[in-house]
N, C-alpha and C positions, 0 to 999 in steps of 0.2 A: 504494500500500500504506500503511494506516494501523496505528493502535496495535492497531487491533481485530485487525487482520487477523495483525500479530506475534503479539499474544494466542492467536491461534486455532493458529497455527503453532505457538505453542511447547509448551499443550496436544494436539496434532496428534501434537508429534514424539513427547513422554513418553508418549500412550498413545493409539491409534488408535482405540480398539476403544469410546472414549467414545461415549456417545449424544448428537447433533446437541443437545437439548434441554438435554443436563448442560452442553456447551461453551457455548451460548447465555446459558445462565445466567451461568455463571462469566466472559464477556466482557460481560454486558449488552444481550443484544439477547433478541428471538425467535426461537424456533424457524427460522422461514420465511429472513427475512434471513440468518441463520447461515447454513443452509444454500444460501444463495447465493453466500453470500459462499464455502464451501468449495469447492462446484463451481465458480467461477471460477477458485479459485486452481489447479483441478485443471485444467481448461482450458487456461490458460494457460501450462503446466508446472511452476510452483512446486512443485505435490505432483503428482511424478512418479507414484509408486506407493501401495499401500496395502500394508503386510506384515507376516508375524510374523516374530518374532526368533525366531532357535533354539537351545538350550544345546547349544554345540560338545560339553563332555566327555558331555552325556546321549545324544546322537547318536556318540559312540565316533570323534569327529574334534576332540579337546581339543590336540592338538600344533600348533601354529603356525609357519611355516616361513615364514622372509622370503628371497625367491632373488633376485640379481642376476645380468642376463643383459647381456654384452656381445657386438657381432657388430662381425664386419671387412666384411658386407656390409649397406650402408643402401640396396638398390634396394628397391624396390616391389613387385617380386614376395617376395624374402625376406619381407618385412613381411607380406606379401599370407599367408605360408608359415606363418611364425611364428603371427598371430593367430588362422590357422586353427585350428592344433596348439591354444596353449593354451585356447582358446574350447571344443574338445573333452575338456579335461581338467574332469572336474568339481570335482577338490579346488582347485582354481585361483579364488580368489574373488574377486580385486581385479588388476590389470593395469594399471601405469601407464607412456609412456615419460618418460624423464630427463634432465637435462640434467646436466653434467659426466662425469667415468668411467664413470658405467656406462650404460648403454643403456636397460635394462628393468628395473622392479622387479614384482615377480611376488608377493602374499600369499598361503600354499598353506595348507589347512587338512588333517591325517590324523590318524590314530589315533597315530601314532610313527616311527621313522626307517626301522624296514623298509616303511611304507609308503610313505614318503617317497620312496626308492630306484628304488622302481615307477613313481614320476609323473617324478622323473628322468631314469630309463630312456626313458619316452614321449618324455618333452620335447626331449633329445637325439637321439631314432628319428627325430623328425618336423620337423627344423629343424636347420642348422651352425650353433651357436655358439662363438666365438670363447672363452668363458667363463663359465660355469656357478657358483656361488658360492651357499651356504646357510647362512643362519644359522636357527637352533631360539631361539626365544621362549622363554623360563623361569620367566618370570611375564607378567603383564596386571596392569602399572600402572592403565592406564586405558584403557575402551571404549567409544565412543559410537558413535551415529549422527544423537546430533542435531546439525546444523550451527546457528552461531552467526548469531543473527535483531539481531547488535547492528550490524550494518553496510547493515541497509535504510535508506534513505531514508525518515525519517518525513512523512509527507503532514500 
């Protein structure tokens, strides 16, 4: 991976929807090469996906909801149990496990707390946990999605 190819990423991440020839330009290459250079990196899974972003509150799911889930049971069918459940929740957008107190951190997106309650209700029906824990987001500091291109290895 070279400068170019940073270049291309970090135009990539701020707007998808650019045309192979605008990016080419603005990194210095042609069309042709550009675009091989993209589908490599697409290949190779650097760019996992292509997507649009979508305004939480215009879509009427602006509530953000950070949950911590602790379990007294770590077998592999629980887990097996657990991921199944929240994989079926669609307000459920992010899913990480953790290391220290708590077990899982769960990023839930709804309209507000009575919908909240509902994905609760699921997530507790379809899984024992040990403890359940929600915190409500009150602002949005800060949102990205682009990850930081300062830690490749420049060629």
């Amino acid at each position: 991976m070279d400068r170019v190819d940073r270049r291309i990423l970090a135009l990539l991440q701020k707007d998808c929807s650019v045309p192979v020839a605008e990016i080419a330009e603005r990194v210095g290459l042609s069309k042709a090469p550009c675009w091989r250079r993209i589908r490599s990196l697409q290949e190779s899974g650097v760019i996992k996906d292509t997507v649009a972003l979508l305004d939480a509150r215009a879509l009427n799911v602006g509530t953000t909801v950070f949950v911590t889930v602790r379990t007294d049971d770590h077998s592999a069918a629980w887990f097996g149990r657990f991921v199944g459940a929240v994989r079926e929740i669609p307000e459920v957008t992010e899913i990480y496990r953790m290391s220290g107190e708590v077990d899982y951190l769960l990023r839930i997106v709804v309209p507000g707390i009575d919908a909240y309650d509902v994905v609760y209700k699921k997530l507790i029906a379809s899984v024992h946990c040990l403890d359940v824990s929600a915190s409500f987001a009150l602002e949005t500091i800060k949102y990205t999605t682009a990850l930081p291109l300062t830690y490749l290895p420049v060629a």
